[in-house]
C-alpha positions, 0 to 999 in steps of 0.5 A, a space after each residue: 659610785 660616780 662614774 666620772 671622778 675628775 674634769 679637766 677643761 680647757 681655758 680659751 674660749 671654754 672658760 675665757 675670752 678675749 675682748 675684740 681688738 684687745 690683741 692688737 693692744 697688747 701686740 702694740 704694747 709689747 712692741 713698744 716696750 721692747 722697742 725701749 728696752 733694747 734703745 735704753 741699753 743703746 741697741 739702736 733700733 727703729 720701732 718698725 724692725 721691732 715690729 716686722 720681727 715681732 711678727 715674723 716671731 708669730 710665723 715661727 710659732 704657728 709653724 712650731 704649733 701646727 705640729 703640736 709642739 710648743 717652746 718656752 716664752 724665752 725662745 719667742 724673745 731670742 727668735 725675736 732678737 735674732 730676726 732684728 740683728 743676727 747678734 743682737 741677742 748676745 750683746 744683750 745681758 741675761 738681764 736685759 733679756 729677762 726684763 724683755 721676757 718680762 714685759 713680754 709676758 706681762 703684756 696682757 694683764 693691761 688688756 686681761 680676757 674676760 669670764 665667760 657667762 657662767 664660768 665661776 659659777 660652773 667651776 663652783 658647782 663641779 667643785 662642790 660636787 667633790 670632781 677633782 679638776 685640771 687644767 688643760 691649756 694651749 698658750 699663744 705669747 702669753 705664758 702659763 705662768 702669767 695666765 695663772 695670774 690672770 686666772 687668779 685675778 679672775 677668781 678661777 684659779 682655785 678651783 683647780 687641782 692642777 693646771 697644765 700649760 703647752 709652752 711648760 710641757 712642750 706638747 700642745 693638744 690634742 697631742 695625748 702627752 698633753 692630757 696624759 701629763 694631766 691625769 698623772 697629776 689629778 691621779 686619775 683614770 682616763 675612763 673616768 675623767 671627762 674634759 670640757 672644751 669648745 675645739 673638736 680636733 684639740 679638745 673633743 679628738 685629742 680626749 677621746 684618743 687617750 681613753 677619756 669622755 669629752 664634753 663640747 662647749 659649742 653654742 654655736 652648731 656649726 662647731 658642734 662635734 659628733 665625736 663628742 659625748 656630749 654637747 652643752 650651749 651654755 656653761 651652766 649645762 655642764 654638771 648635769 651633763 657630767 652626771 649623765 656620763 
C-alpha cells in the first residue's frame, strides 16, 4: 500500500517561471490600457498618475500579503482608482471597472512564464502513478482564474484534481487554511499527502505545520531547507522521492 496518496505543488518558481524583464512588459501594458479605459469614458487623466497609482497599488498588496492574507483582483482596481482621484471609482460604471479588471487580468498572457525543464514530464509521471494531485498557489496581480488559462495554455492544467488560488480563498501560504481548504478538496489525509515546492517558509514550514510531508524544489543550496523531507535539484527527481516518502 503506497504511503502517499495525493501531491500537492506549488506553481511559481516550482513548476513555472517568468522570463526576466517580462514584468515590467506586462506592468507597462496594464498601465496603458487602463490609462485608455478611463480617457475613453472622459476620465481625463495623465499616463504618469495611472502609473504612481498603480504602483502605489503594489504597496497595498505586499503590506496585505506580509500577514498571509490576500483580496480579490477587483480590490487591486478599486484601490487603484481610489489612489488617482478619491472618487473616481464611483463615477465609473460596473461596466467600466469590469472591463479595467479584465484588461488587468489579462495582461500576462501577452508575455506568459515559462515551463520549467521537466515540468510536463513530471506532472505526467506522479499522474501515471495514480497520485491524486492539487494545486496550491500564491497570486501577485495576475488572478487565479487567468493562471488557470495560462496553465492550460501550458499543458499542466489537466493534471490536477483541484487548484487552489490565494486571491479565491483570501489566505496565502504558508497560512494552514491555504493547504487544509486543498486537502478538503482531494479528500485526503495530510499524513499522507507530500507537497513540492521551492519556498521553505511558505512551501516546506507551511506543509510541515498541518501535518503533511514536504518535497523542496531547490537547485540551488543556498535555498535548501532542513526542515524539508526531502530535496530534489531537478524537477525529474521528484516520483522517486515521493516513493521513498
Amino acid at each position: 500500500m503506497k504511503r502517499i496518496s495525493a501531491v500537492t505543488f506549488d506553481l511559481w518558481d516550482t513548476l513555472i517561471q517568468e522570463y526576466p524583464g517580462n514584468s515590467d512588459k506586462v506592468s507597462s501594458i496594464r498601465v496603458d490600457r487602463i490609462w485608455r479605459v478611463l480617457n475613453d469614458r472622459g476620465m481625463i487623466h495623465s499616463r504618469s498618475e495611472v502609473e504612481k497609482a498603480y504602483s502605489k497599488t503594489f504597496d497595498f498588496l505586499q503590506l496585505t500579503w506580509s500577514k498571509s492574507r490576500d483580496v480579490p483582483v477587483k480590490d487591486h482596481i478599486l484601490f487603484m482608482l481610489t489612489s488617482i482621484d478619491s472618487k473616481l471609482a464611483g463615477r465609473l460604471a460596473k461596466e467600466d471597472i469590469a472591463r479595467i479588471e479584465k484588461v488587468y487580468s489579462e495582461g500576462i498572457l501577452e508575455h506568459p512564464p515559462r515551463l520549467l525543464p521537466g515540468a510536463k514530464d513530471a506532472l505526467t509521471e506522479v499522474r501515471d502513478k495514480g497520485y491524486r494531485m492539487g494545486l496550491i498557489s500564491n497570486t501577485g496581480r495576475t488572478p487565479g482564474s487567468m493562471l488557470r488559462v495560462v496553465m492550460d495554455k501550458l499543458g499542466i492544467l489537466e493534471h490536477f484534481d483541484t487548484t487552489t488560488f490565494s486571491d479565491e480563498i483570501l489566505f496565502r501560504k504558508p497560512n494552514e487554511l491555504a493547504f487544509n481548504v486543498t486537502l478538503e478538496k482531494l479528500r485526503a489525509i495530510p499524513k499522507a499527502t507530500v507537497h513540492v515546492g521551492d519556498d521553505p517558509e511558505k512551501d516546506v514550514l507551511g506543509a510541515k505545520r498541518v501535518g503533511m510531508r514536504a518535497i523542496q524544489y531547490a537547485p540551488d543550496e543556498k535555498s535548501a531547507s532542513k526542515h524539508a523531507d526531502a530535496r530534489v535539484t531537478s524537477l525529474g527527481q521528484i516520483l522517486d522521492r515521493i516513493e521513498r516518502l
